[in-house]
C-alpha positions, 0 to 999 in steps of 0.5 A: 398787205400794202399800206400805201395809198394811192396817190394822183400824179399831176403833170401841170405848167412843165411840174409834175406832182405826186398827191395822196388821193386822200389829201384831195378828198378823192378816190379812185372811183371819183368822177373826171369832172370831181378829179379837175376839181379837186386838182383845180382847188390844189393848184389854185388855178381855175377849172376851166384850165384843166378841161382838156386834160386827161385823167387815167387811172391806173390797176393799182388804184394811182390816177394821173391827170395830165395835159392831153398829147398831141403827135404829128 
């Protein structure tokens, strides 16, 4: 049985962060909009700055959200 718990990987400001899902009071399930939130209230920044960003999740119950890529 695996008792590791899943965790959100934040990729913010050139940082990047590795957050127990739990420690956030958020679950894999969560909405994008509670993901921003919660990472919003953890970096102390305000919400409106991590509306473009993307939120994935992952099989292994991981999410990551992070700046949008852009290519060309």
């Amino acid at each position: 049985m695996n008792m590791t718990q899943p965790l959100l990987h934040i990729r913010y400001g050139g940082r990047s962060y590795d957050v127990p899902l739990l420690d956030l009071d958020i679950g894999p399930g969560s909405s994008d909009d509670q993901i921003r939130r919660a990472v919003a209230a953890y970096l102390e920044e305000p919400q409106s700055k991590l509306r473009p960003f993307v939120v994935e999740r992952h099989d292994n119950g991981n999410v990551t959200i992070r700046p949008e890529a852009v290519f060309g």
